[in-house]
VEXMAR-931321 format. One record per residue: x, z, y of N, C-alpha, C in turn. Coordinates in steps of 0.001 Angstrom, whole numbers, plus 524288, in hexadecimal, padded with zeros to 5 digits. Last residue first. Layout:
! residues N
XZYXZYXZY/...
! end
This chain:
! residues 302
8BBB17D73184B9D8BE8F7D45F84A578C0267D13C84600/8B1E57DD9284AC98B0EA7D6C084DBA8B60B7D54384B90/8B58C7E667846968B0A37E2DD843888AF187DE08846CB/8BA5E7EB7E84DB18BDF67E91E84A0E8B9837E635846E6/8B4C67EF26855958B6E47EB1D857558B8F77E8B8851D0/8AECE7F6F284EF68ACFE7F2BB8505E8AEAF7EDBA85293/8B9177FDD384F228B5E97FAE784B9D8B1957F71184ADC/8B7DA7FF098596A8BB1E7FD7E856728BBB87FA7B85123/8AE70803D985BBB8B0437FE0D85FC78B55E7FD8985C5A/8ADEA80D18854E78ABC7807BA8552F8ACD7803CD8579D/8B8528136985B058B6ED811A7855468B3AD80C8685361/8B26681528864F58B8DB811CF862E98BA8380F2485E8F/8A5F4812198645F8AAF5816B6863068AE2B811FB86276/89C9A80B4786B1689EE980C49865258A3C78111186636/8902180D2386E6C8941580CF78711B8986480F2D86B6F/882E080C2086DAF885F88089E86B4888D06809A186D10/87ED981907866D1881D28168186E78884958114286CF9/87FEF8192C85BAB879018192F85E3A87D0F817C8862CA/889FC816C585607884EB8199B852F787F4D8170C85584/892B380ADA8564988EF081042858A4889AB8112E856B4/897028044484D55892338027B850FE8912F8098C85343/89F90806368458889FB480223849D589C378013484E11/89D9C80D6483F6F8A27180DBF83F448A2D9809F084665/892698091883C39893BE80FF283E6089A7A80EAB840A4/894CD800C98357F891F78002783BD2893E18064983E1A/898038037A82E9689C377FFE3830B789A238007783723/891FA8072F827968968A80B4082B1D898BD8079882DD3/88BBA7FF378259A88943802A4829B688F918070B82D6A/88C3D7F92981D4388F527F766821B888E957FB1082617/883277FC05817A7889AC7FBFB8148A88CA17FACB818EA/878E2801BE8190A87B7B7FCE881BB5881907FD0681A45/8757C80D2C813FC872568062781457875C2803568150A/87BB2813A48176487963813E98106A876C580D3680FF7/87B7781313820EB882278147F81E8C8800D8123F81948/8724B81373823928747A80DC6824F98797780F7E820B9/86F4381E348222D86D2981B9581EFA86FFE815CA82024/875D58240282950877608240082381874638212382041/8712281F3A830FA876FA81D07832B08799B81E6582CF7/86823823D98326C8685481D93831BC86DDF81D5B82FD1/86A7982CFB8326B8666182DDF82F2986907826F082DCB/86ED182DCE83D7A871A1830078376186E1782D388342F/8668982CC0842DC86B1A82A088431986DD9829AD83ED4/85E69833508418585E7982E9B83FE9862F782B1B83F43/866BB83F2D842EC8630983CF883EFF861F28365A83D14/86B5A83FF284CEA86CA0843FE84857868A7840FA842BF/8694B837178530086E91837768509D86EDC83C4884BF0/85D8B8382985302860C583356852CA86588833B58511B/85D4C8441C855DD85979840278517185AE283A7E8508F/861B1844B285F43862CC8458D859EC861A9844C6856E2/85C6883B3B865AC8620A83C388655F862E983DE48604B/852E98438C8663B8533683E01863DC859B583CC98628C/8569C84B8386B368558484BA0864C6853F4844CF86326/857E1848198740F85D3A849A2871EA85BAB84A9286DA1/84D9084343878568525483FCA876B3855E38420587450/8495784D6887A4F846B4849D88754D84C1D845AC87466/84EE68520D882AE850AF854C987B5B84CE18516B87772/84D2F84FCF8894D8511884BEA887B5851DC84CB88835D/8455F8557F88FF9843218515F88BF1849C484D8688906/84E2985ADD8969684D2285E24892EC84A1B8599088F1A/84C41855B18A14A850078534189E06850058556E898B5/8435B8567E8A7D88428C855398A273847818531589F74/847C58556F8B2B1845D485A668AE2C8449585A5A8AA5F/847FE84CBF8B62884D7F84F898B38184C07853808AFAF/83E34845F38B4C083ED184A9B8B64A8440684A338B1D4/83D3083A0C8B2148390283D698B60C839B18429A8B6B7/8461D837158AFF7844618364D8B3F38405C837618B6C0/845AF83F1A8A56B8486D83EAF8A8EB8480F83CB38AD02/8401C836868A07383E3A83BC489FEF840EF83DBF8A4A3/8460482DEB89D1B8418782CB98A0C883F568337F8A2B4/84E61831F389636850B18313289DBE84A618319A8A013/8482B8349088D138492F83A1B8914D84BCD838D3897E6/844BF8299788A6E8404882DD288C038426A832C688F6F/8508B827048898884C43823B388D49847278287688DBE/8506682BB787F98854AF82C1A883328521582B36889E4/84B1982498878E7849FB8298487B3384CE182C3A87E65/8508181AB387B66849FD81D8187B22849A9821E487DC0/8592B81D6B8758D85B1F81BCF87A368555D81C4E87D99/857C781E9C86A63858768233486F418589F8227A874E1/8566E814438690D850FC81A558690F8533981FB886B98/85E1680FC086A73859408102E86C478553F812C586D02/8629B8161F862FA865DC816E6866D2860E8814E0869C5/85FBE8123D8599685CFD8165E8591085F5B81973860D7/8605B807798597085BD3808E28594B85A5B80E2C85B7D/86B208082F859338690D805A585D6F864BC8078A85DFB/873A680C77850E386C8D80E0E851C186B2580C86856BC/87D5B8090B853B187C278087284D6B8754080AAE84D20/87F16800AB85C9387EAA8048985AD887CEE8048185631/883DC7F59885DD6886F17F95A85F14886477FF2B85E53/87D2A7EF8F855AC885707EDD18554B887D87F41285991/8734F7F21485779875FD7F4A8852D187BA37F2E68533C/870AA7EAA185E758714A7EE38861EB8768D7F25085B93/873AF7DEA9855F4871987E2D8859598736E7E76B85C59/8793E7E3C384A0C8776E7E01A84CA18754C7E23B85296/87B357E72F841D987EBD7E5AF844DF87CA37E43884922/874A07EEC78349F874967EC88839D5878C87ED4D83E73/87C467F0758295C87A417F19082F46879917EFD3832F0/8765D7E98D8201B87A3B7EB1B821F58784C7ECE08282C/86D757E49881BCD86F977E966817F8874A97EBDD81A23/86A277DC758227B868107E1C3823888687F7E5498200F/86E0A7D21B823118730E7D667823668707E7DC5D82453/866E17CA9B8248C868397CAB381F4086E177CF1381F6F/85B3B7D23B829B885F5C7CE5B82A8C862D07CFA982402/8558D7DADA82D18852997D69182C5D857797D05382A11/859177E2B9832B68599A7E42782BF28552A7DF4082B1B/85E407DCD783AFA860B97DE3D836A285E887DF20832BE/853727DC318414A855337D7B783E78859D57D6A6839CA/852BA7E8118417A84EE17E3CB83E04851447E01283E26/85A757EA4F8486485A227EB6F843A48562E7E8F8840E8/857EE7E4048517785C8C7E2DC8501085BF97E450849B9/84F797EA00854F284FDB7E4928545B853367E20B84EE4/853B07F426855F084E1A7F279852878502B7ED0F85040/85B017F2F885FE685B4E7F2F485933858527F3C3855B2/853347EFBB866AB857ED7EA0786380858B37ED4D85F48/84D147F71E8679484B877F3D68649684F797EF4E86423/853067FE9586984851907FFFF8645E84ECB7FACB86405/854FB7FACC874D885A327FA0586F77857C27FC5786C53/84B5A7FB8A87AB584EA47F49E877C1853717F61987446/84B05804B187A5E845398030A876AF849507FCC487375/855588074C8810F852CE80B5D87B1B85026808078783E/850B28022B889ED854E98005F886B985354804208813E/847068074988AF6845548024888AC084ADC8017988856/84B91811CB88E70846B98115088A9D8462580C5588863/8512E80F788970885459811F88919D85122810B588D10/849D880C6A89D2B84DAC8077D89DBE850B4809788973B/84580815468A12F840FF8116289CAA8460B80F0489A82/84D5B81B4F8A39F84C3881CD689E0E848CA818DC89D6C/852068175A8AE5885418817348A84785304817F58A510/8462B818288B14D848AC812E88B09384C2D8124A8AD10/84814822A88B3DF84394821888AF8E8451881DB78AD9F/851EA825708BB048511A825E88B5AA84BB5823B78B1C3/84B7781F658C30F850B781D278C0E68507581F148BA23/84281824028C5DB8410381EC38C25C8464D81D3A8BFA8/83F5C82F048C25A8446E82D878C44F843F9828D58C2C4/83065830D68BFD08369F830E58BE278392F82EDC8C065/82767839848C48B82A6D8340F8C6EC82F4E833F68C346/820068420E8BE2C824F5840C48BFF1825FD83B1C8C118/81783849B48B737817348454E8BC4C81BB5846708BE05/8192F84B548AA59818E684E7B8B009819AE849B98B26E/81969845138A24E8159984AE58A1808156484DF48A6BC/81EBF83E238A0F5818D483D1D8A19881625842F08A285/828B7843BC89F5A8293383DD58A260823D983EC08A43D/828B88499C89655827CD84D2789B3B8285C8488D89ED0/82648842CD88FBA821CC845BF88FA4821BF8490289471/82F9083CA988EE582AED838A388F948266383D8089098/8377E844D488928836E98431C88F678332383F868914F/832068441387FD1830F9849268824C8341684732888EA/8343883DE68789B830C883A6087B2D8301683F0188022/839D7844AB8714D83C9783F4C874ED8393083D3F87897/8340784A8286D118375784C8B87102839B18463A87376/82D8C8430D8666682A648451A86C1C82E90847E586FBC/8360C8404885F39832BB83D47863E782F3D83F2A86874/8374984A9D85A5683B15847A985D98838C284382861C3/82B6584B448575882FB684E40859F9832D884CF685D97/82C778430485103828F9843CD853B282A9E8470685754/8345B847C5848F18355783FA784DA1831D1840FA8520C/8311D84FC2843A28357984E9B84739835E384AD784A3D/8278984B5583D56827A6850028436882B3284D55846A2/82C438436C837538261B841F483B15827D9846C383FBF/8341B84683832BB8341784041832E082E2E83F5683708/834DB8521283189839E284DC3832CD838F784959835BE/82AA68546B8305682DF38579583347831048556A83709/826BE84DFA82742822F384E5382CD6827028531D8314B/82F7484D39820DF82E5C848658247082B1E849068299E/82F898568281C7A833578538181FAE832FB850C2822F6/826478569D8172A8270F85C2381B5482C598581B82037/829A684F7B80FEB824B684E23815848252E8528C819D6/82FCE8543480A318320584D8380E2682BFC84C86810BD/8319585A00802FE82FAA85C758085282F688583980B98/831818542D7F92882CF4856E17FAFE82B8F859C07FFE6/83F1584E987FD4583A3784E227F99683501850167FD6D/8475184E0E8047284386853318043A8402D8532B80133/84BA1846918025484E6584A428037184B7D84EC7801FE/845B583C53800A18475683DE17FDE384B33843217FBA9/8416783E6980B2A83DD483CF58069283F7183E8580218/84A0583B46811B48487C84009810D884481840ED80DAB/849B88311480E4F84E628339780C4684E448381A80D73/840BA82BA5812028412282BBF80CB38464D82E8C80976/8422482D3381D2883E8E82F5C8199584037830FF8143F/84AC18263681DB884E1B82C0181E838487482DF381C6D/8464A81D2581C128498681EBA8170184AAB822FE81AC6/837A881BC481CC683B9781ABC81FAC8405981E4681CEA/82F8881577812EC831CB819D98168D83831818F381851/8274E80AF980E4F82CF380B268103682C7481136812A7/81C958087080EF1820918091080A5F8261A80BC5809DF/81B0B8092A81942818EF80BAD8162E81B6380D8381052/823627FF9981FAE81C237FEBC81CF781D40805DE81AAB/82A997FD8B823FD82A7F7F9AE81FCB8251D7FB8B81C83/830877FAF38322882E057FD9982CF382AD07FAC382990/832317F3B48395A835777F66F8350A8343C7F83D82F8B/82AA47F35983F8C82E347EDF383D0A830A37EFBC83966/828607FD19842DD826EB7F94383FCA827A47F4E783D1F/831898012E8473D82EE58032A841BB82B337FF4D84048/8314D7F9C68502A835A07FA4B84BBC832ED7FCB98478C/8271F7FDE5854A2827917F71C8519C82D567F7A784D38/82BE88066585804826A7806388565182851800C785223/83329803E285DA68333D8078785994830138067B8561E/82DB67FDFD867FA832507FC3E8648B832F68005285EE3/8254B8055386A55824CF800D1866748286A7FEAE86539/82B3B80DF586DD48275780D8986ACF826A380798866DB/82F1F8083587589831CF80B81872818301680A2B86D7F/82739806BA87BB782931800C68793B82D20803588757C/823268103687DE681F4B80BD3879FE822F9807CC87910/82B5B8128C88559829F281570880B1827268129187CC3/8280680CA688AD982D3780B0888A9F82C3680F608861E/81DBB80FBE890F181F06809A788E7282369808C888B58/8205A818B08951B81DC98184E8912C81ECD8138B88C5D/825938153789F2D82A7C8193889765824EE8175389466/81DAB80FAB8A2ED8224180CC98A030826BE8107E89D6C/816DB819378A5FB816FA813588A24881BBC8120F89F59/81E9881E2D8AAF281EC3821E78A69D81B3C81C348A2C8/81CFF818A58B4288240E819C38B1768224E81BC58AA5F/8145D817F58B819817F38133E8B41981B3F814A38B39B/80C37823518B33080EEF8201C8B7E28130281AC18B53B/7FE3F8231F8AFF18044A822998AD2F808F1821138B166/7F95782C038B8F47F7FC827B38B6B47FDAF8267F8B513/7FB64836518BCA17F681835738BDD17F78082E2D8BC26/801CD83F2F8B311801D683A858B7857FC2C836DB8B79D/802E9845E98AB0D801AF847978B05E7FFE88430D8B468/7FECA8404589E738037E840798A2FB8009F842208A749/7F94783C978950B7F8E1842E9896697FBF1842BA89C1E/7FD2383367895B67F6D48333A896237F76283947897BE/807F28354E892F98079E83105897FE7FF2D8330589917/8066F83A29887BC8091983D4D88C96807C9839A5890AF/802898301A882BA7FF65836948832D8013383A9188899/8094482C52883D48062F8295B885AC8012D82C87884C6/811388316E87CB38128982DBE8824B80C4B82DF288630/80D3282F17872EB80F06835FA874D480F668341687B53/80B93824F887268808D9828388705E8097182D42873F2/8186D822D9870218155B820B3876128106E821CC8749F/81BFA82A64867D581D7382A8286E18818758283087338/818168247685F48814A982A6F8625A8159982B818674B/81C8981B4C85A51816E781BD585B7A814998201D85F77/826B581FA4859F48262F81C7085D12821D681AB985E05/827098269F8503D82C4F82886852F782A268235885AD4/81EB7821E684A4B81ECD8279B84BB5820A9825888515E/8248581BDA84180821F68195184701820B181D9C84DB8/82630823FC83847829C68206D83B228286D81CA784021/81F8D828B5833508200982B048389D82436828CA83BD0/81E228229E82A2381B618227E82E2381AB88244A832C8/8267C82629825758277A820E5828D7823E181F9582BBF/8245E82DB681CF78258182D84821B68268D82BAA82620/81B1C82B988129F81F8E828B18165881F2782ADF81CE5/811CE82D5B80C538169D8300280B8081B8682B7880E72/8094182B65811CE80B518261380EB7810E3828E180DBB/8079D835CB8150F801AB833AD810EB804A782D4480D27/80E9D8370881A1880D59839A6816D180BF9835B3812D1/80CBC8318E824DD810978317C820AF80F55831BB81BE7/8041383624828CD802FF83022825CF807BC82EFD822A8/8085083FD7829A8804B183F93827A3803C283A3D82544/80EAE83AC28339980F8383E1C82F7F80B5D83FB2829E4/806A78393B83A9B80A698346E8370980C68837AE8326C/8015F8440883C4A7FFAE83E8483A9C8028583A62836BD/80AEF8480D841198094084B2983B988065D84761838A3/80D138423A8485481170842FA843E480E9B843E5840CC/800AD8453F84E8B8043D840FE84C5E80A74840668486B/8059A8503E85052802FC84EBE84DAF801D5847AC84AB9/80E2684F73856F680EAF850A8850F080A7B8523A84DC3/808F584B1485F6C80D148497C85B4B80E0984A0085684/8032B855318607F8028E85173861748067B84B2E85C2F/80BFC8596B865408098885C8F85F9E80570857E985E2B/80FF68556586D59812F385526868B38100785834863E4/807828544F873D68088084F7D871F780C198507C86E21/805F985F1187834801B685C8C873D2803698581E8712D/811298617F87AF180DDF864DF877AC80B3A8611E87317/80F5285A9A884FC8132385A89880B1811A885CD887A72/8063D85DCC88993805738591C8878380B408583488360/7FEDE868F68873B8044A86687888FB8056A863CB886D3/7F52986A8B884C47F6DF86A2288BC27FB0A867DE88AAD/7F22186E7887BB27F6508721887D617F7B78712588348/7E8EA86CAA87B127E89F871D987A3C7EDB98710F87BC5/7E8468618487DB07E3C58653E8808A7E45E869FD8809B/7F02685FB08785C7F07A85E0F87DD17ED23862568801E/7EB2D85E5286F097EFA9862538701E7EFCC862CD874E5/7E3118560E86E3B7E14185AE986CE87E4F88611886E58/7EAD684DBC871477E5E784EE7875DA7E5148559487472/7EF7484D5B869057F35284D6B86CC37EED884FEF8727C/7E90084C24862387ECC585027860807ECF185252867D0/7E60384133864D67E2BA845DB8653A7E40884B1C86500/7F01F83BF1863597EDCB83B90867747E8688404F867C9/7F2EF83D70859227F60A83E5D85C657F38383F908613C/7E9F883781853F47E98F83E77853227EE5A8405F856C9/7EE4882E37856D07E712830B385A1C7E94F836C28577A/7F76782D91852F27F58282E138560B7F0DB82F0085A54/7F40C82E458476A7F900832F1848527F6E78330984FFB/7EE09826848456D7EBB582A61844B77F03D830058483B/7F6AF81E148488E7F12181F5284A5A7EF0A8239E84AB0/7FD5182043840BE7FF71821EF846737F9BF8207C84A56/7F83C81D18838677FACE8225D838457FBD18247683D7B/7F4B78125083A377F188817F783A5A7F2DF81BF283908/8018180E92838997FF2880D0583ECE7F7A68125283E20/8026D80FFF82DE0805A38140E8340580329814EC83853/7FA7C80AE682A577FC8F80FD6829007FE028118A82E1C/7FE968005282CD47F95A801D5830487F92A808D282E9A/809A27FF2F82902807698006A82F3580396800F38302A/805BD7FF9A81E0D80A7D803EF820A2808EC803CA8269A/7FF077F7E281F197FE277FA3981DCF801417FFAD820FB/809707EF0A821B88046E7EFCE82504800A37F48C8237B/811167EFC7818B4811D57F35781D1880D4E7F31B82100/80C3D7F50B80CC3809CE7F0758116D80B787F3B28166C/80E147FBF78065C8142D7F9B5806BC8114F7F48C809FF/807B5804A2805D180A888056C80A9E80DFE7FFEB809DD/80336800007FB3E8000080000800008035580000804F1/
! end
């Protein structure tokens, strides 16, 4: 049944239906009792997690909370902009909005193009699956649904004190953060790009070269920080005082280098037979090489 990936997507696509109207009433029913629009929208949230989480379940796959990470933001967004002090949306806070949704849908569409239906779980799943046996759902709704959720609403946490008090932002600084937001969205998507046509090509058992990938070894994932990075300058131009929202970017940060980073860089070592060659020669995530690499890299043209 699950192996019709149209199937697999109309699945998801009323998982995150249902996750979202009960998001959206959650979110009204808390609001009323607690007032505080931070408050309601993250319990809120996790009610939705608990949703997808739940549709997991039922098809024993965690991959369904894999869209999650880029469906809820402009959702959570666009709750805070309707709740906002301001006597009608002003256009600065439009256009982050806008620049968040194209986020959004660049991500968005990558998981889709990508993903392979229902049948398939995503392999760091299937290797704590095999770690923890019988506790591997306690895991997953902790690890693989709470935690992201989490992490994402602290990252999105300078977008909440941006809309949540009437402020003019420093247009200089705002300007640098859409301008950070919009580069961030175009280098995860050359290396989107770039990586589908590799593992589409007759050299996709070896590591991708190509592309933005010749100078960093996670273009992709240096984009996504480069995102959210973009949410705490824009935060910043409407008040210095919110420099404290920077702690959603510094756990993103760690969640990128203490975890996913690793996570890929020992699964490429086990996949791609040519992979140490790239570590030795291409920079981790700052495309900028060590003495070491510009050396070794110089000696692979000659």
């Amino acid at each position: 049944m699950f192996k019709s990936k149209g199937i697999s997507f109309a699945y998801v696509f009323i998982s995150y239906l249902i996750a979202l109207v009960i998001g959206y009433f959650s979110f009204r029913w808390f609001h009323s009792s607690i007032e505080s629009l931070f408050w309601s929208m993250l319990l809120a949230d996790v009610m939705m997690t608990t949703v997808v989480f739940v549709f997991s379940v039922i098809v024993r796959n965690s991959s369904i909370y894999d869209p999650y990470w880029s469906v809820i933001p402009p959702f959570i967004l666009t709750l805070w902009l309707i709740e906002s002090p301001y006597d009608g949306i002003p256009w600065h806070l439009v256009l982050v909005f806008v620049a968040v949704c194209l986020w959004a849908i660049r991500l968005t569409a990558n998981w889709a193009v990508n993903w392979q239906g229902l049948g398939h779980e995503d392999w760091r799943y299937v290797s704590f699956r095999n770690k923890v046996g019988r506790f591997y759902w306690l895991v997953s709704y902790a690890g693989f649904h709470l935690f992201p959720t989490l992490m994402v609403y602290m990252g999105l946490l300078p977008l909440y004190y941006a809309v949540s008090r009437i402020n003019q932002p420093h247009y200089t600084i705002w300007a640098i953060g859409l301008t950070l937001s919009l580069l961030g969205i175009l280098v995860s998507f050359s290396a989107d790009y770039s990586l589908y046509h590799h593992r589409r090509s007759f050299r996709s058992h070896r590591a991708i070269r190509r592309g933005l990938w010749k100078y960093s070894r996670h273009p992709n994932y240096l984009g996504e920080l480069t995102f959210w990075l973009s949410l705490y300058i824009i935060a910043l131009s409407y008040s210095r005082s919110f420099y404290f929202t920077g702690i959603g970017f510094i756990l993103m940060v760690a969640l990128f280098l203490g975890y996913s980073i690793p996570a890929m860089e020992k699964r490429l070592l086990q996949t791609k037979p040519d992979y140490t060659d790239i570590i030795y020669s291409v920079p981790l995530l700052i495309p900028i090489r060590t003495p070491k690499q510009r050396r070794i890299a110089r000696s692979r043209l000659l």
